[in-house]
Phi, psi and omega in degrees: 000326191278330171288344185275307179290343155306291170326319168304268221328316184290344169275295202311309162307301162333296188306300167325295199291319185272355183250346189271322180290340185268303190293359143303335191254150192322138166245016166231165144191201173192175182197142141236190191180126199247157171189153183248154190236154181265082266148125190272157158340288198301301167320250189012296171307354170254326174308339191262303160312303200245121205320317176278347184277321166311311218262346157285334177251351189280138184271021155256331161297343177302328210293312175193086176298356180248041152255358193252160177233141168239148162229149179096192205279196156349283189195136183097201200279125165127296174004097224205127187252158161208163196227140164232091199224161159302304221284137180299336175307334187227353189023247199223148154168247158189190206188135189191134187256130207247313149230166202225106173261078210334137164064029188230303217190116155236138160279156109210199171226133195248155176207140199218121218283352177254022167203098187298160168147176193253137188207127190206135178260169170199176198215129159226141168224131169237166186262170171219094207073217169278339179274193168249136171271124149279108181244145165248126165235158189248136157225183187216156184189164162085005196292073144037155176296315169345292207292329165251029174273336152271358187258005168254013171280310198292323187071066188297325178306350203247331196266320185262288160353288180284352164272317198276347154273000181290317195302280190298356178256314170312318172288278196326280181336290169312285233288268198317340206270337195286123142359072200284116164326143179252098184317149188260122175302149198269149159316311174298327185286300237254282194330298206281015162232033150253338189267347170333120179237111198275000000 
């Protein structure tokens, strides 16, 4: 009996100690993370807009891409990747793009069906120099006592952070690697020096 009232006593003292560390922790927050790319907006800006082409630098589709799925159009606002895995890194949930401001700015929103709470990435592209500054950011709110009792376990700044410059080192690589368009000669130039009369 007396090892049994111990035994309480230690759960309980557990129990406590987890519940005083989680109402410790935020129940909002957000982390981004930049890089400039050499690249005009508008390249960058295609990488982004359209849901598998985002879904090619994000390192968690690396994690198992034949967990993923798509509904909606393409590219742009509605546009929705989704995931279903065993792996604890990635479970179930979706990613879906709510807005989009050509070659500026996309949202979205995401949901993870084994953690409530409100959670959305964006993309801001400014120009810089010759290149693009790329910022990527995450933010989070409404996050359950549970949740945040694993997400001060988790350390997102410690767990996240380096997948999303991993993310972003990954974009710059597609991106610059992509062909640069050659201007195009006007028509009229090319028509008045085949018609050239000395």
């Amino acid at each position: 009996m007396k090892i049994l009232k111990i035994i309480i006593v230690v759960v309980v003292v557990l129990v406590l100690g987890a519940l005083a560390f989680a109402m410790m922790q935020p129940a909002e927050g957000s982390l981004q993370s930049s890089i400039v790319i050499n690249a005009s907006p508008a390249s960058v800006y295609e990488e982004c807009v359209d849901i598998k082409k985002l879904d090619a630098w994000s390192p968690w589709y690396n994690i198992e891409p034949a967990a993923f799925s798509y509904e909606g159009p393409v590219k742009g606002i509605g546009a929705t990747s989704m995931w279903d895995s065993e792996k604890e890194e990635l479970g179930k949930g979706s990613l879906k793009i709510i807005e989009a401001v050509p070659n500026e700015f996309i949202r979205t929103e995401m949901k993870f069906e084994s953690f409530p709470g409100k959670f959305s990435s964006w993309i801001k592209l400014s120009p810089e120099g010759e290149g693009t500054k790329v910022v990527w950011g995450y933010d989070y709110s409404e996050i359950n006592i549970i949740g945040r009792f694993f997400m001060g376990m988790m350390d997102i700044n410690t767990t996240m952070l380096p997948m999303f410059e991993q993310g972003l080192a990954d974009l710059k690589q597609i991106v610059e690697a992509k062909p640069v368009a050659e201007p195009e000669m006007m028509e009229e130039a090319m028509e008045s020096d085949s018609t050239m009369v000395e």
